[in-house]
C-alpha positions in Angstrom: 199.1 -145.3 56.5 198.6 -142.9 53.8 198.9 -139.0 53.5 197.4 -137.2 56.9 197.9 -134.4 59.5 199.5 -134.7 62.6 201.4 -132.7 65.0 201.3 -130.9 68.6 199.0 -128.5 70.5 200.2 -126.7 73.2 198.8 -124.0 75.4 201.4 -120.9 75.6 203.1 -122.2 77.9 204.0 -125.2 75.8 201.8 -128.0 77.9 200.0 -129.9 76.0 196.1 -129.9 75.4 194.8 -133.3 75.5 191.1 -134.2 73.9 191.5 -131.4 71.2 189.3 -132.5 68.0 191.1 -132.2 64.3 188.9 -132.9 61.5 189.8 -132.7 58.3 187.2 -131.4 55.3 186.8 -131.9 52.1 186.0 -129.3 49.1 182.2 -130.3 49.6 182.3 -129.4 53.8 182.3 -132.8 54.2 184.3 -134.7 57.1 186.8 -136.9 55.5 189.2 -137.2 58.4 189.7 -137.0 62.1 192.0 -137.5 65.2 192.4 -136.3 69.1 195.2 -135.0 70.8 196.9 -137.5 73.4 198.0 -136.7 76.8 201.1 -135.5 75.0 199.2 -132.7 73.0 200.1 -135.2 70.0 197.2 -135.6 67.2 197.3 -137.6 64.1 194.3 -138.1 60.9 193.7 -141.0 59.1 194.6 -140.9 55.5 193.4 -138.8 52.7 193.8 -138.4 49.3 196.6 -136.0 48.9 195.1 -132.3 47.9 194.2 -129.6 49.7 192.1 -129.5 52.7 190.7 -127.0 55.6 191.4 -128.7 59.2 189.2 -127.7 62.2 190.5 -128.2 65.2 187.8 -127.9 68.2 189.6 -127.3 71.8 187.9 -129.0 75.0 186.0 -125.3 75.5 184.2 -126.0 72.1 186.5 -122.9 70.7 188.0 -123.8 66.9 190.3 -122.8 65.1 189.7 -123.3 60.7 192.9 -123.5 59.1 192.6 -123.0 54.8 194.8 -124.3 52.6 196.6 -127.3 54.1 198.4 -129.0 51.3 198.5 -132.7 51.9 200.8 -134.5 50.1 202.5 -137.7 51.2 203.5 -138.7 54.6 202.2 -136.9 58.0 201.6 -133.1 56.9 202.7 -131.1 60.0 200.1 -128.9 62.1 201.6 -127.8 65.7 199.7 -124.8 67.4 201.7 -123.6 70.0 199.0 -120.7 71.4 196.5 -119.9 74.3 193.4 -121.5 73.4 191.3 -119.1 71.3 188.6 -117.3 73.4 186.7 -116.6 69.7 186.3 -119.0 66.7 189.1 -118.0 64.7 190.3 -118.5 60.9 194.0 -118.4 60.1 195.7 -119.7 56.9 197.9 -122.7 56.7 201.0 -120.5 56.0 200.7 -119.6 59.5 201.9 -122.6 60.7 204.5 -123.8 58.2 208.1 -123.6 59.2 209.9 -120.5 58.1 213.2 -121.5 56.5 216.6 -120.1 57.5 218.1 -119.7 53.9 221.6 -119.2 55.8 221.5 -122.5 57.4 220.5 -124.1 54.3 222.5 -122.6 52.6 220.9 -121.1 50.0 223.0 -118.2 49.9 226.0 -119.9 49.8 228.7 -118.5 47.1 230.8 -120.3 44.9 234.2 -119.5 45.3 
């Protein structure tokens, strides 16, 4: 396996969404990549070159949301939408759905004594 997407949709009350679509497309609109959630709400891609890529991801009620600016790099690239399903087409940026960090837990704003 190679560089992908994968991750968990869940409806807002955290079940999971099975047969939810995730392409992934390239610079030129082209579909490079795809996968389907599980029962689980689980979804993974095949492989990609790493770069950056805009992931569709197309709900059983033919809804989508297009998220911009997913940086693939090595490994599975996380993507979990925990959210109603959209009643519009909608278009959020990656940064949406990136983990915020908790500088104190990581301690990042630690002093040396």
């Amino acid at each position: 396996t190679g560089p992908a997407v994968g991750g968990f949709i869940l409806d807002a009350r955290r079940h999971p969404i099975a047969d939810v679509q995730a392409f992934i497309y390239a610079v030129d609109s082209s579909i490079i990549a795809s996968g389907f959630t599980d029962a689980t709400g689980y979804f993974e891609t095949n492989a990609v070159l790493p770069g950056k890529y805009t992931v569709k991801v197309v709900y059983p009620s033919a809804k989508t949301i297009i998220i911009s600016g997913v940086v693939i790099k090595t490994g599975i690239t996380p993507l979990n939408i925990t959210a109603a399903e959209p009643t519009a087409d909608t278009s959020l940026p990656y940064t949406n759905f990136v983990p915020v960090v908790d500088k104190k837990k990581s301690g990042a704003d630690k002093k040396k004594k």
